[in-house]
C-alpha positions in Angstrom: 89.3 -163.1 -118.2 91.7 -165.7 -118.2 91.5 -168.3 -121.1 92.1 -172.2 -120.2 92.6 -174.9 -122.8 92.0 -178.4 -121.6 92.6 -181.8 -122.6 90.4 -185.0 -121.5 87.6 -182.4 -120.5 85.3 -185.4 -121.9 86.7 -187.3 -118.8 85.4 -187.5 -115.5 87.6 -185.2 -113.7 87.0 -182.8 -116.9 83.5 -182.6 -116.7 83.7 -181.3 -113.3 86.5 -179.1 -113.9 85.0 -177.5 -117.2 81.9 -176.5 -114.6 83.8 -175.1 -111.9 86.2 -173.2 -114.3 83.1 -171.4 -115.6 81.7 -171.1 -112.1 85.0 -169.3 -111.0 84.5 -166.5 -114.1 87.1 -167.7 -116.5 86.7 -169.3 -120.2 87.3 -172.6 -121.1 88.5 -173.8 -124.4 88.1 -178.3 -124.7 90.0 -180.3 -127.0 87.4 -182.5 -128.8 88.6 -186.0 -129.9 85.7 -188.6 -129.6 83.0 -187.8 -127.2 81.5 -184.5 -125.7 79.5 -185.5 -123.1 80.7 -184.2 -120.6 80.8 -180.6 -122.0 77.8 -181.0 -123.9 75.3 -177.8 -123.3 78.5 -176.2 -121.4 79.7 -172.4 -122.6 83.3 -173.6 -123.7 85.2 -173.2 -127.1 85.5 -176.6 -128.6 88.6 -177.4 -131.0 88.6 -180.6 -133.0 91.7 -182.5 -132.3 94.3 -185.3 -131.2 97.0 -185.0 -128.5 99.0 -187.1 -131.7 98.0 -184.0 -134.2 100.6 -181.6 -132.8 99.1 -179.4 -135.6 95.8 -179.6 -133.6 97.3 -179.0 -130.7 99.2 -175.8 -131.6 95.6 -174.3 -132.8 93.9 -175.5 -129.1 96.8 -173.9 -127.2 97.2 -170.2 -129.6 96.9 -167.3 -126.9 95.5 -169.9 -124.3 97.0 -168.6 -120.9 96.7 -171.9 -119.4 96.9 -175.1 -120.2 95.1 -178.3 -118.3 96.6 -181.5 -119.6 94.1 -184.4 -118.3 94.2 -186.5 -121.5 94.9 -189.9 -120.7 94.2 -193.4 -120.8 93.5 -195.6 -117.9 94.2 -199.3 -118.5 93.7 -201.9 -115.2 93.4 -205.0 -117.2 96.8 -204.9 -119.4 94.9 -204.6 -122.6 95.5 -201.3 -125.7 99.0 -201.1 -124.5 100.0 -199.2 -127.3 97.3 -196.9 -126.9 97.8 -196.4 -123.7 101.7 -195.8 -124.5 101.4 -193.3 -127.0 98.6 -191.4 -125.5 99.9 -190.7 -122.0 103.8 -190.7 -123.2 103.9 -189.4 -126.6 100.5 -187.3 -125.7 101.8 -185.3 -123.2 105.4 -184.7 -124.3 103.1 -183.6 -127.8 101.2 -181.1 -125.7 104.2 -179.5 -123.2 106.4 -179.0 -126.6 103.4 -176.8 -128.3 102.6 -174.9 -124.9 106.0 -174.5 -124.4 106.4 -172.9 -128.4 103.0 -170.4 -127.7 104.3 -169.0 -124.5 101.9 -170.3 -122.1 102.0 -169.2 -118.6 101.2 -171.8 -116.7 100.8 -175.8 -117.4 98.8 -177.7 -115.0 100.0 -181.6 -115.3 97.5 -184.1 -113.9 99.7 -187.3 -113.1 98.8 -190.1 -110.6 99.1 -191.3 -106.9 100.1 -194.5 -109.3 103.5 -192.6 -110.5 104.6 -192.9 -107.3 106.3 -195.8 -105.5 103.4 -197.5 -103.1 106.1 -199.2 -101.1 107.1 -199.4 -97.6 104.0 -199.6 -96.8 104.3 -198.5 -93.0 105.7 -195.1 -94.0 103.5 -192.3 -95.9 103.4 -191.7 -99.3 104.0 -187.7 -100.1 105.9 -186.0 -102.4 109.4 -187.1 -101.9 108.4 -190.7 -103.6 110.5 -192.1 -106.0 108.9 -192.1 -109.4 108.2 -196.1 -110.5 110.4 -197.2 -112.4 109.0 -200.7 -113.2 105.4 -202.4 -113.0 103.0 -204.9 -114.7 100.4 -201.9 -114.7 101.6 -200.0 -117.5 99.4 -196.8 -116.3 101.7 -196.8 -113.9 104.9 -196.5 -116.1 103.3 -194.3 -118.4 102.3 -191.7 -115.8 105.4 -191.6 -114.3 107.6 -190.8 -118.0 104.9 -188.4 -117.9 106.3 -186.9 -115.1 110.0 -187.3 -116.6 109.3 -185.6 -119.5 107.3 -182.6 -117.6 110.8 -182.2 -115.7 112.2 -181.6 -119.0 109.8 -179.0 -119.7 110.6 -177.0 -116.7 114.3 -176.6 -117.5 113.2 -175.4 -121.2 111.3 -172.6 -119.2 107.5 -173.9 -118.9 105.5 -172.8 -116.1 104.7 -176.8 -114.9 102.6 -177.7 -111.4 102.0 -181.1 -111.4 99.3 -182.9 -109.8 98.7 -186.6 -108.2 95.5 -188.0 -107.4 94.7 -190.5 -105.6 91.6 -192.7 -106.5 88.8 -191.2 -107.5 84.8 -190.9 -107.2 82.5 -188.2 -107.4 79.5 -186.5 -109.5 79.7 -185.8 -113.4 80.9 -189.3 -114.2 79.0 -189.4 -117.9 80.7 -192.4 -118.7 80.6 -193.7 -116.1 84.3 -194.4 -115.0 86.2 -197.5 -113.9 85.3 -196.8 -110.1 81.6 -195.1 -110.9 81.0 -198.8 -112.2 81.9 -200.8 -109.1 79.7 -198.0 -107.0 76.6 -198.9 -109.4 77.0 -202.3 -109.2 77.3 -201.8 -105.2 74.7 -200.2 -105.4 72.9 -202.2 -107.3 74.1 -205.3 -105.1 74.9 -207.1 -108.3 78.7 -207.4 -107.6 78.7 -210.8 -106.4 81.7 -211.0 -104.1 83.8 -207.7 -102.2 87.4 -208.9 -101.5 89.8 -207.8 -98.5 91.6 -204.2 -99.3 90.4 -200.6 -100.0 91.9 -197.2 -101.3 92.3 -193.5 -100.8 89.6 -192.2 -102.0 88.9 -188.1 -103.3 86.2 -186.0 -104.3 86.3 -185.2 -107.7 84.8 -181.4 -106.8 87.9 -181.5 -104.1 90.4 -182.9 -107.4 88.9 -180.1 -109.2 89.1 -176.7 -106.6 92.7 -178.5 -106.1 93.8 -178.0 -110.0 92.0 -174.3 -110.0 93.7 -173.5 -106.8 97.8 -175.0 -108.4 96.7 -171.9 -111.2 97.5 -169.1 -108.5 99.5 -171.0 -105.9 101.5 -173.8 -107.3 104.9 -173.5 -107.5 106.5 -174.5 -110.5 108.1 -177.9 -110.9 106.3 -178.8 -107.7 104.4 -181.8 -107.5 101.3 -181.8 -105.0 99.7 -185.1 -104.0 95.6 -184.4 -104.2 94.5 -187.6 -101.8 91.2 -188.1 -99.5 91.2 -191.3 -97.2 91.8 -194.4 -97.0 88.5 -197.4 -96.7 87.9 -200.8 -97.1 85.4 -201.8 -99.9 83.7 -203.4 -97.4 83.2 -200.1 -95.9 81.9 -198.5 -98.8 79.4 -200.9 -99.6 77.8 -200.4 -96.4 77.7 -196.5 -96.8 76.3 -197.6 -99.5 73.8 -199.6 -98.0 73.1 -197.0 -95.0 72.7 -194.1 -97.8 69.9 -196.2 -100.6 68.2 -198.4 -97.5 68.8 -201.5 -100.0 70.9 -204.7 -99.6 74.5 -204.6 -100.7 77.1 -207.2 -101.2 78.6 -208.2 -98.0 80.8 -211.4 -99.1 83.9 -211.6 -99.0 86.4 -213.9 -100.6 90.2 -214.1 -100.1 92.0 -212.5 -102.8 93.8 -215.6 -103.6 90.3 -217.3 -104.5 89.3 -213.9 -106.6 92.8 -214.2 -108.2 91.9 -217.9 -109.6 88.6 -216.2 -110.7 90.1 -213.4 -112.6 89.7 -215.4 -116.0 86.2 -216.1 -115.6 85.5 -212.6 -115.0 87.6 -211.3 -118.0 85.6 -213.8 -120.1 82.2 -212.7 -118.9 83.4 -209.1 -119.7 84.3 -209.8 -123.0 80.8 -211.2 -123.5 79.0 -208.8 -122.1 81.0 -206.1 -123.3 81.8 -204.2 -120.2 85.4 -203.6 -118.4 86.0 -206.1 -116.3 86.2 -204.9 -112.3 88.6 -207.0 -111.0 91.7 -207.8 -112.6 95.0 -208.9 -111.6 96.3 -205.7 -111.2 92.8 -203.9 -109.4 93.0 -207.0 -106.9 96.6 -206.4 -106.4 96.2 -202.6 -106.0 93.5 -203.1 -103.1 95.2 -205.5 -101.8 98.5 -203.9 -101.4 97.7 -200.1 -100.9 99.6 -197.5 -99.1 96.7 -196.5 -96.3 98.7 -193.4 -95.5 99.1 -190.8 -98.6 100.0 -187.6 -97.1 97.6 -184.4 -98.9 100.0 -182.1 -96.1 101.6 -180.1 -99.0 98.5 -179.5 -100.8 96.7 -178.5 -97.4 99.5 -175.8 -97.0 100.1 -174.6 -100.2 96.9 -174.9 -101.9 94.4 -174.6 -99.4 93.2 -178.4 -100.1 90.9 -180.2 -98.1 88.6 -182.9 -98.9 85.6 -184.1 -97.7 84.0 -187.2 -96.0 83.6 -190.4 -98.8 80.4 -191.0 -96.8 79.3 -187.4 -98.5 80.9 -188.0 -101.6 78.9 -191.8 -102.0 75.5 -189.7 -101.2 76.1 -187.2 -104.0 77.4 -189.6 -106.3 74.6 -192.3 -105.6 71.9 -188.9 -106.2 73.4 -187.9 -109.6 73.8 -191.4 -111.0 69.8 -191.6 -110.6 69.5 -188.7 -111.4 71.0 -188.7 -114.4 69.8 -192.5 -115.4 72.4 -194.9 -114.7 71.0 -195.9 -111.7 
């Protein structure tokens, strides 16, 4: 039985992962920082550490024959710059240099859609895109030295498949996440305007078989973009709507009117203590998204497909109430 270490299994893509690992017959070993919720009552070894404790790190990855490096931090409103600098830079370089020391045979690297270069627009995204090289989202910039410093890895001889998914919703979200909070408060009709724009959107279970899949069939130093399709928010809200039978938000404002209202919102948030859902940079991200990012690589290589959003919204919807957030 094959033993996999992973990092950010507390996350949302994690807490999926950690359950399909186990489904698929092999042990799982989680590198605890904060929070366990998302492995709580799971059969996984847990070791107490930091992706900054390289000491910690070289005990989670000892005879580990795979590492999943998911530990990150996802920043839309341009605040914990620091945190988010050292955790997704100095993090990851942290945890290829000590897989790279125990001899790990394979490294799978979750990266971003967002490390990629959006632009032109009319011409699909796939795996050919420049890395960014400059943006006010410093996610964005973070993820893509990521990616830099992977490449480095695989000349010193690791074993590196590198993943980039595109936006993502799904079950297991314990926190909930940045996008499990906009489908609640769809849901819940209490977002009190939609604006123009949408995303590609993927499963997390799809996300998931994708990363189990790279641990046979990706080819190392290949990156594989892990993507769904592409809808509007307005569309969502009324799957939404067709899916609970209850009223959801249907107006829409210009982005340029949300844009002057992005203040107001990040003051309410601050209040109420919650992350603000639009910003600056989520407006601008809707607003100006690639609607074509190509999965073809992933379909060929790793078997990847992924499923309707209208199914993923109905399981998402059912284990949010189930679970109590809804």
């Amino acid at each position: 039985m094959e033993k996999i270490a992973i990092t950010g299994a507390s996350g949302h893509v994690g807490a999926c992962l950690c359950r399909e690992l186990i489904r698929n017959g092999y042990e799982v070993r989680v590198l605890l920082h904060k929070d366990n919720k998302g492995f709580k009552n799971l059969d996984v070894e847990i070791v107490k550490g930091d992706l900054l404790d390289k000491n910690s790190l070289t005990t989670f990855v000892k005879n580990a024959d795979i590492v999943i490096h998911l530990g990150a931090v996802i920043s839309l409103n341009g605040v914990n710059t620091e945190k988010v600098i050292k955790t997704n830079v100095d993090g990851t370089k942290n945890i290829l240099d000590c897989s790279l020391e125990a001899g790990v045979s394979r490294f799978i690297h979750f990266s971003s859609i967002h490390a990629l270069e959006s632009k032109p627009l009319d011409k699909p995204v796939d795996e050919n895109r420049e890395l960014i090289t400059s943006s006010n989202m410093i996610y964005e910039t973070t993820k893509a030295r990521g990616e830099l410093l992977v490449a480095e890895a695989v000349k010193s001889g690791l074993n590196v498949i590198t993943l980039n998914p595109s936006a993502i919703l799904g079950p297991y979200d314990f926190h909930p996440s940045y996008l499990g909070q906009a489908i609640i408060g769809i849901a819940q009709n209490k977002l009190p305007m939609l604006v123009p724009g949408g995303y590609n959107w993927v499963d997390v279970r799809d996300v998931a078989n994708a990363a189990i899949a790279a641990i046979t069939k990706g080819r190392s130093g290949e990156r594989y973009i892990i993507s769904g399709n592409w809808h509007s928010l307005i569309e969502i809200s009324e799957m939404v709507s067709g899916i609970t039978g209850k009223k959801t938000p249907k107006l829409v404002c210009p982005t340029s009117i949300a844009m002057m209202g992005v203040p107001f919102i990040k003051l309410y948030s601050k209040i109420a203590n919650v992350e603000p859902l639009y910003t600056y940079n989520s407006l601008k991200i809707l607003k100006e998204s690639n609607k074509n990012i190509s999965n073809l690589k992933a379909s060929k290589e790793l078997g990847f497909s992924a499923r309707p959003l209208y199914e993923t919204l109905k399981d998402t919807l059912k284990w949010f109430e189930e679970n109590g957030y809804l």
